[in-house]
Kinemage of the C-alpha trace (Angstrom):
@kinemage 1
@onewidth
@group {chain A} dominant
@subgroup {mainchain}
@vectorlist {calphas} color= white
{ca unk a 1} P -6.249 23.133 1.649
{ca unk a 2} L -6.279 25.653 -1.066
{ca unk a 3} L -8.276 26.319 -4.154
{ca unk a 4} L -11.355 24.742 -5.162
{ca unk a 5} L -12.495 21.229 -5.011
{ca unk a 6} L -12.730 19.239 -8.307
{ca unk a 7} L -13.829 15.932 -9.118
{ca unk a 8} L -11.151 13.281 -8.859
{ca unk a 9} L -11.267 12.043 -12.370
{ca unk a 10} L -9.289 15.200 -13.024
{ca unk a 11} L -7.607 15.350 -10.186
{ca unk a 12} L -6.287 11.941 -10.382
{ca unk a 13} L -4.891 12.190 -14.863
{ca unk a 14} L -2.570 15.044 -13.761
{ca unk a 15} L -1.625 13.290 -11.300
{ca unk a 16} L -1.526 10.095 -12.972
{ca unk a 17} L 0.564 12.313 -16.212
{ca unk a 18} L 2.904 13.566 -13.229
{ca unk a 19} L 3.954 10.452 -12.098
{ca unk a 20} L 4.252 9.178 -15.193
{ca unk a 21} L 6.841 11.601 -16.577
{ca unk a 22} L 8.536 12.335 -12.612
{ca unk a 23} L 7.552 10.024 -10.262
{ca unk a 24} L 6.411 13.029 -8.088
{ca unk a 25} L 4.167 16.342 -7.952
{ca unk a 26} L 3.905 19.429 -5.938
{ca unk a 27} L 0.512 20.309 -5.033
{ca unk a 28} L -2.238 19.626 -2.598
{ca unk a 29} L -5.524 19.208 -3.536
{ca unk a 30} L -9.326 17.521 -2.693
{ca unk a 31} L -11.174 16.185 -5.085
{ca unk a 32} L -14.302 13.735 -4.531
{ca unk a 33} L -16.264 11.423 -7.304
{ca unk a 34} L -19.049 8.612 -6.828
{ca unk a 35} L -16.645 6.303 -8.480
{ca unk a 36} L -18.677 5.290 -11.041
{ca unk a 37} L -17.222 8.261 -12.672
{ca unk a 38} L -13.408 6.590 -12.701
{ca unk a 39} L -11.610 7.700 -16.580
{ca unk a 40} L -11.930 3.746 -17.311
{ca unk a 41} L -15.401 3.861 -17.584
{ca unk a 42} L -17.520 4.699 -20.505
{ca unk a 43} L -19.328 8.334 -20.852
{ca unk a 44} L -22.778 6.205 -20.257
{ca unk a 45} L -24.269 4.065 -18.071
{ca unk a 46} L -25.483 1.150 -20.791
{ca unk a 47} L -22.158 0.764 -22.225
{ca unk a 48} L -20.203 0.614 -18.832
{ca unk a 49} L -22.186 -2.021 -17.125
{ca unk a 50} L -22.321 -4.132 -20.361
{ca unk a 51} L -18.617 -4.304 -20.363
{ca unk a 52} L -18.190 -5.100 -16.454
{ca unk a 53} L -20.099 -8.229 -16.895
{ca unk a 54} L -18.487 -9.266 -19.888
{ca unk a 55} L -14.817 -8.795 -18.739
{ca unk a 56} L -15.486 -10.261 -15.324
{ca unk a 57} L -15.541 -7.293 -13.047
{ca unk a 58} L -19.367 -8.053 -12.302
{ca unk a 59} L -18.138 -10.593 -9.300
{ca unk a 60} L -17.427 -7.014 -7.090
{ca unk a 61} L -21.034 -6.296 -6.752
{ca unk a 62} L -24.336 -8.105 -5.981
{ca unk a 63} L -26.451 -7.255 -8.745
{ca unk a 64} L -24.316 -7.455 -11.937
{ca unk a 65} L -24.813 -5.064 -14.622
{ca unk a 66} L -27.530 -3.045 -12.647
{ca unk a 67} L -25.994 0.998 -11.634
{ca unk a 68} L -26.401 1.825 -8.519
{ca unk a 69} L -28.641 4.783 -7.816
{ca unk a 70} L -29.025 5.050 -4.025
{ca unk a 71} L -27.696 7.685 -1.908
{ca unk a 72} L -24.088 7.659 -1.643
{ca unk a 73} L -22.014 6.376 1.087
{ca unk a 74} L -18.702 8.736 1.117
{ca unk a 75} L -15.749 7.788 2.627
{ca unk a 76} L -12.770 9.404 3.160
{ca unk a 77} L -9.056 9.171 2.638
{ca unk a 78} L -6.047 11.130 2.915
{ca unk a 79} L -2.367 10.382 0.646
{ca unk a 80} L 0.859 12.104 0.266
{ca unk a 81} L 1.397 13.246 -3.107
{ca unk a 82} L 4.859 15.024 -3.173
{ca unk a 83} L 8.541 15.336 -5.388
{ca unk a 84} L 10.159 11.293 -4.431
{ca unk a 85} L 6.744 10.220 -2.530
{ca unk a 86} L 3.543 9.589 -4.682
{ca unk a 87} L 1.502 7.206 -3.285
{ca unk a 88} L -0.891 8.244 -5.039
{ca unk a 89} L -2.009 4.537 -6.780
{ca unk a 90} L -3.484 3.461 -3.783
{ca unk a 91} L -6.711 6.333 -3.773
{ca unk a 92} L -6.630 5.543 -7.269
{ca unk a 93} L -7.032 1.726 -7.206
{ca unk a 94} L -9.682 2.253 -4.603
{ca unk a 95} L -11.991 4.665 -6.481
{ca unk a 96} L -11.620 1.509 -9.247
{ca unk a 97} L -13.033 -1.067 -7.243
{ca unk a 98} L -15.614 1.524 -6.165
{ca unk a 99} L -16.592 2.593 -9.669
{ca unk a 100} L -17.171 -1.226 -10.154
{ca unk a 101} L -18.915 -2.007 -7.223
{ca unk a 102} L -21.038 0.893 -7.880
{ca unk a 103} L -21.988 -0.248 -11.826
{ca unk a 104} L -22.600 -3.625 -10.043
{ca unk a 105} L -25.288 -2.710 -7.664
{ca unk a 106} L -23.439 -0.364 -5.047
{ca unk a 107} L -23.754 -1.582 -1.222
{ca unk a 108} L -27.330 -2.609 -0.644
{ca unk a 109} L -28.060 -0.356 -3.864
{ca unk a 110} L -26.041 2.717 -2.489
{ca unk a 111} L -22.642 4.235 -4.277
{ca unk a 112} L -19.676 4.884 -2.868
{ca unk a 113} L -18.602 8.482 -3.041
{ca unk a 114} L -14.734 8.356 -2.340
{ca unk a 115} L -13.359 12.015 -1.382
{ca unk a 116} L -9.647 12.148 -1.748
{ca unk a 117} L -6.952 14.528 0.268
{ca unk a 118} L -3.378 14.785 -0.640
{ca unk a 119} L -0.714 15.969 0.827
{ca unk a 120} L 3.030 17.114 1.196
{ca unk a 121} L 3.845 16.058 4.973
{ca unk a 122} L 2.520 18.855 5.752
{ca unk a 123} L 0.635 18.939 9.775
{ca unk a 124} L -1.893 21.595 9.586
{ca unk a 125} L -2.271 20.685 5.697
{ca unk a 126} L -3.324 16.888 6.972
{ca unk a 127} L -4.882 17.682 10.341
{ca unk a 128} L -7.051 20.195 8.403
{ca unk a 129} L -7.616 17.274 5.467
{ca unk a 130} L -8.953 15.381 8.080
{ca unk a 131} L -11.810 17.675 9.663
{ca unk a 132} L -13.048 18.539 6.352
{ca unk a 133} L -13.466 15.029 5.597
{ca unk a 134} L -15.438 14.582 8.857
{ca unk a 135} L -17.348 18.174 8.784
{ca unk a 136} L -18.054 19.355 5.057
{ca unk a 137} L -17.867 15.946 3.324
{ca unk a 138} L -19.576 13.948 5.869
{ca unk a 139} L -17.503 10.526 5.143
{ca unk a 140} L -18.467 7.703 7.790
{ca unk a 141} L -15.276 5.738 7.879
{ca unk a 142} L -11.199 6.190 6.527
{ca unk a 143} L -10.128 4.070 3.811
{ca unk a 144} L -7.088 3.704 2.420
{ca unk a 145} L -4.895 6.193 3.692
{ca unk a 146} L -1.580 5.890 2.181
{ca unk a 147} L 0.505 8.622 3.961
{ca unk a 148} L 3.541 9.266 5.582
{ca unk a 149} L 2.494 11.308 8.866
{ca unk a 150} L -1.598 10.877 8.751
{ca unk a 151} L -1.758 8.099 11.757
{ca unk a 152} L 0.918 9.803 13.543
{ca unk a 153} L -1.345 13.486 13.508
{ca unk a 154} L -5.192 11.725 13.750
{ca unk a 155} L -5.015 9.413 16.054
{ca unk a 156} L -6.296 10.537 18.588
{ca unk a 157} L -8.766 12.738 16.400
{ca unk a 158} L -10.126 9.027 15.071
{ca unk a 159} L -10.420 7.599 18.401
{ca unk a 160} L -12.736 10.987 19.879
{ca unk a 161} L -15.181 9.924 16.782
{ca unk a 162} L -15.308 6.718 16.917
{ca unk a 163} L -13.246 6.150 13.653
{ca unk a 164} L -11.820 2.811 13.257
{ca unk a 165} L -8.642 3.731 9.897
{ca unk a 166} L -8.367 1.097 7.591
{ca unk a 167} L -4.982 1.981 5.685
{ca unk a 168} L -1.717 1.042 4.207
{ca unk a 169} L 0.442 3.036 6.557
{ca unk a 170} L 3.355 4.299 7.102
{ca unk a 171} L 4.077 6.146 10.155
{ca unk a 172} L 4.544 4.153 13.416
{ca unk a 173} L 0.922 4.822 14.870
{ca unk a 174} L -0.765 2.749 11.799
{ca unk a 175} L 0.083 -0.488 13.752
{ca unk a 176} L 0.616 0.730 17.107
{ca unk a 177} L -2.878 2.279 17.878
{ca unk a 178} L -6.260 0.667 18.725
{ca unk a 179} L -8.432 3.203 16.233
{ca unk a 180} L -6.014 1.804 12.795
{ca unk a 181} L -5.501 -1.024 11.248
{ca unk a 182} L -3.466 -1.705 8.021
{ca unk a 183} L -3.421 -4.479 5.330
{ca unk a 184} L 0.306 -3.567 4.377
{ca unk a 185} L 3.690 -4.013 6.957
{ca unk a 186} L 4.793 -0.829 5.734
{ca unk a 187} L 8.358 -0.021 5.698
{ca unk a 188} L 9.644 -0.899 8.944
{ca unk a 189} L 8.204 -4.748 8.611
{ca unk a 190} L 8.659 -4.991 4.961
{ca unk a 191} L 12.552 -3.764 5.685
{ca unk a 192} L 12.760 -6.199 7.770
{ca unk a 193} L 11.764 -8.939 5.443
{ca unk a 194} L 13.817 -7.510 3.090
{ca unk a 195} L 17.072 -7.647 5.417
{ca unk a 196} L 15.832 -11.142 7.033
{ca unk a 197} L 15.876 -12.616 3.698
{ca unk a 198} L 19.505 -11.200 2.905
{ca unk a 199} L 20.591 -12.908 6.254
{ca unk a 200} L 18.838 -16.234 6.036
{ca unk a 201} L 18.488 -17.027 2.629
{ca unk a 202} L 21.741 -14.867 0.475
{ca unk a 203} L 23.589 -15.579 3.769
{ca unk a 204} L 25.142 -12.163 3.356
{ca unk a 205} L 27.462 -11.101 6.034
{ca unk a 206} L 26.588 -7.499 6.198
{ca unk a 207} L 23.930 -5.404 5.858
{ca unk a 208} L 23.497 -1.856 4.208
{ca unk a 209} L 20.028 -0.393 4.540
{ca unk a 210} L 19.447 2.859 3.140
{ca unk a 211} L 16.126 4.686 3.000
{ca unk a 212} L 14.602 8.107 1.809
{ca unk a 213} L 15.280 10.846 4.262
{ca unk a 214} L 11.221 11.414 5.335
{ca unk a 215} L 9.619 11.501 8.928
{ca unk a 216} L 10.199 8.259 10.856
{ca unk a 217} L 13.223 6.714 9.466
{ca unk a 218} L 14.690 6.151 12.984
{ca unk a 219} L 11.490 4.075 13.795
{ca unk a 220} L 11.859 2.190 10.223
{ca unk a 221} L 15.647 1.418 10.548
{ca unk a 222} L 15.078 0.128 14.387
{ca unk a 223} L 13.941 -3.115 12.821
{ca unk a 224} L 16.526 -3.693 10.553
{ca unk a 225} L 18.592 -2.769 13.166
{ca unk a 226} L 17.402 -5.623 16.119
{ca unk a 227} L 17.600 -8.420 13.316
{ca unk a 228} L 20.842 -8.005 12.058
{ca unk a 229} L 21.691 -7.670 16.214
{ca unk a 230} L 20.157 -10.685 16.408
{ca unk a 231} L 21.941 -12.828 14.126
{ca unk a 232} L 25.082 -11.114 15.156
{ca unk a 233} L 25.803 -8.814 11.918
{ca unk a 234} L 26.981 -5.598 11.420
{ca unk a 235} L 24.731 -2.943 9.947
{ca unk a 236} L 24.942 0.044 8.105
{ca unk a 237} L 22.227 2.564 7.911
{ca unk a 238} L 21.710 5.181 5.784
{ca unk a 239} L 19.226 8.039 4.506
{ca unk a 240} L 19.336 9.859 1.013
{ca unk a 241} L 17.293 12.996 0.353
{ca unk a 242} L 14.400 12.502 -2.773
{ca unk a 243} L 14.513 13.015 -5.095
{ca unk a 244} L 17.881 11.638 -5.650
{ca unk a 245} L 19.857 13.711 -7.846
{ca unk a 246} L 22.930 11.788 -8.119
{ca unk a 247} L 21.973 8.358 -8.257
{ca unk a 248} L 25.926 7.335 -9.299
{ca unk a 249} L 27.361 8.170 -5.810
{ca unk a 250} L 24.083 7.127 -4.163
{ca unk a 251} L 25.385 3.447 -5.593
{ca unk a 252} L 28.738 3.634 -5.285
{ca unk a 253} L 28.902 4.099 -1.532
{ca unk a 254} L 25.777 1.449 -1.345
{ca unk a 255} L 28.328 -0.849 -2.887
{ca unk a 256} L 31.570 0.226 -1.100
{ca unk a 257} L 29.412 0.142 2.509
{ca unk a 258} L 28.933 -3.649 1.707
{ca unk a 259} L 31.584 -5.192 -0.237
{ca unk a 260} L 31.795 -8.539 -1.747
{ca unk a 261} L 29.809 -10.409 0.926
{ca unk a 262} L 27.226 -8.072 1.770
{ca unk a 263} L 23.476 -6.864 0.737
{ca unk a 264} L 22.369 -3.510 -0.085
{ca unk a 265} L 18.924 -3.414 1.113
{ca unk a 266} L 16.694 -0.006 -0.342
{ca unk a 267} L 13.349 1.548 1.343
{ca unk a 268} L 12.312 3.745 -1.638
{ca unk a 269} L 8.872 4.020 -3.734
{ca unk a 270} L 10.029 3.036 -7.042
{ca unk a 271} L 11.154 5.652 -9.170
{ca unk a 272} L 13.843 6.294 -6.633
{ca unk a 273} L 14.388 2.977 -6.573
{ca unk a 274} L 14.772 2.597 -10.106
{ca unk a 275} L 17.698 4.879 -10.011
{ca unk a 276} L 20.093 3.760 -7.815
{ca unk a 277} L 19.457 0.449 -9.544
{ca unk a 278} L 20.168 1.842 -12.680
{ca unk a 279} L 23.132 3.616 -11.608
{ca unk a 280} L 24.950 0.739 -10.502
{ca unk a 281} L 24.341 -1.345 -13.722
{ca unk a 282} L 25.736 1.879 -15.879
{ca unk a 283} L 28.510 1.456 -13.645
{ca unk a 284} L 28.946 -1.775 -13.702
{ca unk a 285} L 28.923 -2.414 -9.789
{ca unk a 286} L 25.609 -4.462 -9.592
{ca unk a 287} L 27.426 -7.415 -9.414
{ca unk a 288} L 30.030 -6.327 -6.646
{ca unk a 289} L 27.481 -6.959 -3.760
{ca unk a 290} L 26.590 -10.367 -2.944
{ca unk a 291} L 22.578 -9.400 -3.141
{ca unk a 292} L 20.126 -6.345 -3.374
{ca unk a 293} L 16.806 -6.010 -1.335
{ca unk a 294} L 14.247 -3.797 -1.228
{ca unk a 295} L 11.210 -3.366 0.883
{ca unk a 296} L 8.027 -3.893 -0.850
{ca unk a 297} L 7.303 -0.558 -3.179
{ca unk a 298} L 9.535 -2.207 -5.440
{ca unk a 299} L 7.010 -5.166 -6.030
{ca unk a 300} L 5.775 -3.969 -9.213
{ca unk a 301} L 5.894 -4.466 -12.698
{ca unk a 302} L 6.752 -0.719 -13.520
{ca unk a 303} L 10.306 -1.589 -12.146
{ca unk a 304} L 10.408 -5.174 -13.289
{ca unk a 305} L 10.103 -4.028 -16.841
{ca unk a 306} L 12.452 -0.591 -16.466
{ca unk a 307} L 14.974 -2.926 -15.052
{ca unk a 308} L 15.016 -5.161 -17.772
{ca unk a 309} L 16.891 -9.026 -17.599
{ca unk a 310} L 20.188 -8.005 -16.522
{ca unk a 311} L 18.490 -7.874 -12.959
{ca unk a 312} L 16.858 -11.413 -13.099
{ca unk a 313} L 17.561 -13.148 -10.287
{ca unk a 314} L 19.556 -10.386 -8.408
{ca unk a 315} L 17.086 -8.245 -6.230
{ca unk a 316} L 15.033 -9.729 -4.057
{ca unk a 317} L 12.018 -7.949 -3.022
{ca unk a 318} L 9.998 -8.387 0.014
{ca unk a 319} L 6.350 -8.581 -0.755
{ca unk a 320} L 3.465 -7.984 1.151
{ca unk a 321} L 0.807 -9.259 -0.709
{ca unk a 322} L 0.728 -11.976 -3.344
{ca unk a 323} L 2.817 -11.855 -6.898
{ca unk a 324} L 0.196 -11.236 -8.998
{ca unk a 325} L 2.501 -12.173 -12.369
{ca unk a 326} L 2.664 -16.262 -11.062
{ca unk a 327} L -0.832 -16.139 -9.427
{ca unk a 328} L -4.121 -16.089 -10.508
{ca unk a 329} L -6.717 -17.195 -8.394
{ca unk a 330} L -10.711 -16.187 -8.234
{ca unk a 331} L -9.767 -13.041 -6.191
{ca unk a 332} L -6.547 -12.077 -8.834
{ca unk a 333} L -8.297 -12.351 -11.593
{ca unk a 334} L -11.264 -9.755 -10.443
{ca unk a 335} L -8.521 -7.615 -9.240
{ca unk a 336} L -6.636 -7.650 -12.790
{ca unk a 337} L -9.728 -7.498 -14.488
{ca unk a 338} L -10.943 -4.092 -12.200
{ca unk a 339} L -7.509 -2.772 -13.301
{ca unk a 340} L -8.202 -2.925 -16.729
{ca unk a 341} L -11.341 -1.627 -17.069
{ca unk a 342} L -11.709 0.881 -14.572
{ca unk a 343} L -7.654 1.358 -13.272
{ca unk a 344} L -6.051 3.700 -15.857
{ca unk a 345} L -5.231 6.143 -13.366
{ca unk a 346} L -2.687 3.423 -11.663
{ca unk a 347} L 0.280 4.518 -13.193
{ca unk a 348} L 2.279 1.600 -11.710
{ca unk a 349} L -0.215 -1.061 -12.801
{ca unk a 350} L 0.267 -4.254 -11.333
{ca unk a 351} L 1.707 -3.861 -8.324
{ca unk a 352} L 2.129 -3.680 -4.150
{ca unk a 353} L 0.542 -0.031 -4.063
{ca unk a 354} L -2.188 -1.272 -6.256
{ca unk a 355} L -3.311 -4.893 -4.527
{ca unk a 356} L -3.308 -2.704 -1.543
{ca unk a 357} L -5.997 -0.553 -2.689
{ca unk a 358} L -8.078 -3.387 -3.995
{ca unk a 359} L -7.758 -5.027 -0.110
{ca unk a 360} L -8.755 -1.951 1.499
{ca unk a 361} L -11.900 -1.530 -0.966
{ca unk a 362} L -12.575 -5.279 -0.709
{ca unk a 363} L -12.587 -5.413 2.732
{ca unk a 364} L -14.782 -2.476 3.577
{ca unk a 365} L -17.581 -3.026 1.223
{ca unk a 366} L -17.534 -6.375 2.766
{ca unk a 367} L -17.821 -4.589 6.243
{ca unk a 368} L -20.759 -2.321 5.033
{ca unk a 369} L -22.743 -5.350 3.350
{ca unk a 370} L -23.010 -6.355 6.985
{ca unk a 371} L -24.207 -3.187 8.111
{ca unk a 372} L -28.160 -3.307 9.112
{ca unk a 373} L -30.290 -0.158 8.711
{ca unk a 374} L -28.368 3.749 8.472
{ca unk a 375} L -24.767 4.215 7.030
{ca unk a 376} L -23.472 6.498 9.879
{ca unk a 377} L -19.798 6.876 11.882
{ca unk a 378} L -21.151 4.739 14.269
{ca unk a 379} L -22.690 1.427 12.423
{ca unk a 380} L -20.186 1.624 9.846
{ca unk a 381} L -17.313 1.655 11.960
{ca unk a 382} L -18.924 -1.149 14.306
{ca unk a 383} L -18.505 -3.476 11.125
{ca unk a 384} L -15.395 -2.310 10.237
{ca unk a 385} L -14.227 -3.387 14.187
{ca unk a 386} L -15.722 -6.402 13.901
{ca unk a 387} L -13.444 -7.751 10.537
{ca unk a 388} L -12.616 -11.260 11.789
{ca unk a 389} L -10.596 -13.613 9.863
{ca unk a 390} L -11.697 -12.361 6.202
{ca unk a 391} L -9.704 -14.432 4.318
{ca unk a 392} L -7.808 -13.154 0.660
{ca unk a 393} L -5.712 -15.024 -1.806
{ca unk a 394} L -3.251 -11.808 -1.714
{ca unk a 395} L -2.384 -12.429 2.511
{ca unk a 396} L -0.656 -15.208 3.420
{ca unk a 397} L -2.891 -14.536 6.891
{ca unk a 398} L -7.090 -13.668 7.259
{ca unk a 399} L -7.200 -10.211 7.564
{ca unk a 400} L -8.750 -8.607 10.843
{ca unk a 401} L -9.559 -5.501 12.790
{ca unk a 402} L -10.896 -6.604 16.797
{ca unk a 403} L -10.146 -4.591 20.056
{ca unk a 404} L -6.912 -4.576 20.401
{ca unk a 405} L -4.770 -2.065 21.793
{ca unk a 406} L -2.478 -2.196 18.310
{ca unk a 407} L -2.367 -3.885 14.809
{ca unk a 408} L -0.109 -5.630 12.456
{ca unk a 409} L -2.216 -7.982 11.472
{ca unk a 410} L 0.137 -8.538 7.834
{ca unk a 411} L 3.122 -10.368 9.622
{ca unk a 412} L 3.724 -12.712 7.581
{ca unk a 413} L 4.786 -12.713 3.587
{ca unk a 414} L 6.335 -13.449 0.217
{ca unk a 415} L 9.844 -12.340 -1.853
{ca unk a 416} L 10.006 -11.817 -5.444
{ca unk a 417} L 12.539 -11.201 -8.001
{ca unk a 418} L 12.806 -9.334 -11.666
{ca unk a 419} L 12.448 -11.920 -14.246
{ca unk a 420} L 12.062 -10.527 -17.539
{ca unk a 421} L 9.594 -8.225 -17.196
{ca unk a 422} L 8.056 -9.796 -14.379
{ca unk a 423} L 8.127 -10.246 -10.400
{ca unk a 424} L 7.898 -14.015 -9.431
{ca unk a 425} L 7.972 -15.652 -5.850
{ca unk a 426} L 10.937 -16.973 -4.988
{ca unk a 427} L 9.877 -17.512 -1.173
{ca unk a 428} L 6.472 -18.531 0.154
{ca unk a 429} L 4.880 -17.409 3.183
{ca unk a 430} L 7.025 -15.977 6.102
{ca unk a 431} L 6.759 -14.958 9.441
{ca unk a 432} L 8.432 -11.438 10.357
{ca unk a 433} L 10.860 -12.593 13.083
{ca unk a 434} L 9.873 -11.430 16.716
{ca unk a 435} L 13.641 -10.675 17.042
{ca unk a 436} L 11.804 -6.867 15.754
{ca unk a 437} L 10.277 -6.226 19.342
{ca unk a 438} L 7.052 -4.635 17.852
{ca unk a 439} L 6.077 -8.104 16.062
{ca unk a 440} L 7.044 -9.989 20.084
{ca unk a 441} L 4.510 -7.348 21.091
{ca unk a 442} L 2.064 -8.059 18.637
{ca unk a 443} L 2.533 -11.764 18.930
{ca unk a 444} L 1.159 -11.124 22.581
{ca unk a 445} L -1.600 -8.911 22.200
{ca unk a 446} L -3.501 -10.731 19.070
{ca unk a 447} L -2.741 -13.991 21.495
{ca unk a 448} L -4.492 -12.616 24.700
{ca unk a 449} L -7.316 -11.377 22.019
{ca unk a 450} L -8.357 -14.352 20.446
{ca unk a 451} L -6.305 -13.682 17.328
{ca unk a 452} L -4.349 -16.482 15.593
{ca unk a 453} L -2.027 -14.861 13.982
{ca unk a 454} L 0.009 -17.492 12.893
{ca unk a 455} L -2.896 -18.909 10.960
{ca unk a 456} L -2.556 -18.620 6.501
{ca unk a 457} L -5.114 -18.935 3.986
């Protein structure tokens, strides 16, 4: 990592500004706050708490209104930030719910201290990210990593510590490791609920599936791949280097791959998205496919709204958490009202990336409440094991961690379509098929460990 370390209210409005104008940056950094500090907060204490308990954000922390002034717990997380990958909303949607919790009496009166590491897929750029967290910052657990090769490279660096990864993953190793566990599908899963509802519900006869060229798209496409063997469909795959600089071909041979009767199905965060989308309406070829899909970075309102109405109705978008435009529950309202306040660094607002973030926050402060006596590796990562069947109006499933040999303990979920402005559910709660042999393989392990993982909110 080069350069010096800054605090992540900085750190986190370039990158915010970046994403904003390109969807993409080119730097790696570390940065660290106690996230009380977030840019939605007021310069002092008085004025911040006074306006979490009167917009509702005081139901994140135990004591509302009172700061929390104890030694800080830090905790760690490492995100690729780089040109057509910036998944950078998820760190920032967790230092929010931090920077409430923390003006709302902390964990047991203690802040959280969230230190940040981004990257560009680079090994010795993560692997090094990862031992400064654990030797110069001192975290005691890993929250929230949203990154493309950071279970792949620390495994096996987690499981020597005793390090039990609570992320949003991406590479294979996120849900097929005993030492991670991840709230998301990530894009192998949420491809494949993306292509199964093109088969089951559009009733499309073929499938395209195209993805960003970035480590592991052979492991991503593999489930695509065994559904549409399984229903007896042909299948095209397909990889485009990002950023995409010529979005009009990029759609044009989308649409010629499929024809009339098939679905284009995209695995893109979405900016990239965006433009292949947007080429094929300046061309006029949106309609020349009988569906488009995409895999759950396109849940967001950013894209809903970019889109605009012409698109209402015609891609359907897994979703891996609840649509938080036609729900609004206890637990959706605290999360929209933690994005207002302290959430102006989420560039994408409302959104997959960003109910993420609140789950992984939500669920480890509920983990550390539970935790009796010193914050070290050891006790905090014995609660974060022992997550059983915590329960969120954003899973269709309780959430857990346990001793199991792997994780993918999101299998089932929603779709949503682009209606003016907005994503709304237009299918409920779905199981990934087992016809993907990673989700038979899960089905077997959570059964011979106790967990139910057919079992929904």
């Amino acid at each position: 990592m080069h350069g010096s370390r800054v605090r992540l209210t900085a750190a986190l409005a370039v990158i915010a500004g970046a994403l904003a104008l390109a969807g993409c940056g080119s730097s790696s950094s570390s940065s660290s706050t106690t996230a009380s500090s977030t840019p939605a907060t007021t310069s002092s204490s008085t004025s911040s708490t006074t306006a979490s308990t009167s917009s509702g954000t005081s139901a994140c922390g135990s004591k509302p209104g009172v700061a929390a002034t104890g030694t800080p717990i830090n905790i760690g997380t490492i995100d690729t930030h780089q040109p057509g990958t910036d998944f950078t909303d998820g760190p920032n949607m967790i230092n929010a719910y931090f920077a409430c919790v923390n003006a709302n009496g902390g964990v047991n009166g203690h802040p959280l201290k969230l230190y940040v590491e981004l990257d560009q897929t680079n090994p010795a750029q993560i692997t090094a990210a990862s031992h400064q967290l654990i030797q110069s910052d001192h975290v005691v657990a890993i929250d929230g990593v949203f990154d493309l090769l950071e279970c792949t490279l620390d495994a096996s660096y987690w499981k020597s510590l005793g390090i039990y990864e609570m992320d949003a993953g991406i590479s294979p190793e996120c849900w097929s490791t005993p030492n991670s566990s991840a709230v998301n599908m990530g894009p192998r899963y949420s491809s494949d609920g993306a292509v199964q509802y093109a088969i089951n519900s559009v009733h499309a006869s073929k499938i395209v599936f195209v993805q960003s060229n970035v480590p592991g798209t052979g492991y991503i496409a593999a489930g695509p791949a065994a559904l549409a063997k399984a229903s007896n469909l042909p299948i095209t795959e397909l990889t485009e280097n990002v950023p995409i600089t010529d979005a009009n071909s990029v759609a044009l041979k989308l649409v010629d791959e499929a024809g009339s009767n098939g679905a284009v199905v995209l695995n893109f965060t979405p900016p990239e998205a965006l433009v292949i989308l947007q080429a094929a309406q300046k061309l006029g070829i949106e309609d020349r496919v009988k569906s488009w899909g995409c895999s759950t970075p396109c849940d967001t309102d950013f894209l809903a709204k970019a889109l605009g109405p012409k698109w209402n109705h015609k891609l359907f978008v897994n979703a891996e958490a609840t649509d938080a435009d036609d729900h609004n529950g206890p637990e959706m309202q605290l999360y929209k009202a933690i994005l207002a306040q302290y959430g102006k660094s989420v560039a994408g607002g409302i959104g997959s990336f960003s109910q993420f973030g609140f789950l992984l926050a939500k669920f480890l402060v509920q983990a550390l409440d539970t935790v009796k006596g010193p914050y070290t590796i050891k006790s905090v990562n014995s609660a974060i094991v022992g997550i059983k069947d915590d329960k969120s109006e954003m899973l269709c499933q309780p959430w857990v961690y346990g001793n199991l040999s792997m994780h993918i303990p999101n299998n089932a979920d929603y779709t949503v379509t682009p209606e003016n402005g907005k994503m709304i559910t237009v299918q409920g709660c779905t199981a990934i098929s087992s016809a993907d042999p990673q989700i038979a393989q899960y089905h077997s392990v959570a059964k011979a460990g106790g967990v139910d993982y057919s079992a929904t909110p």
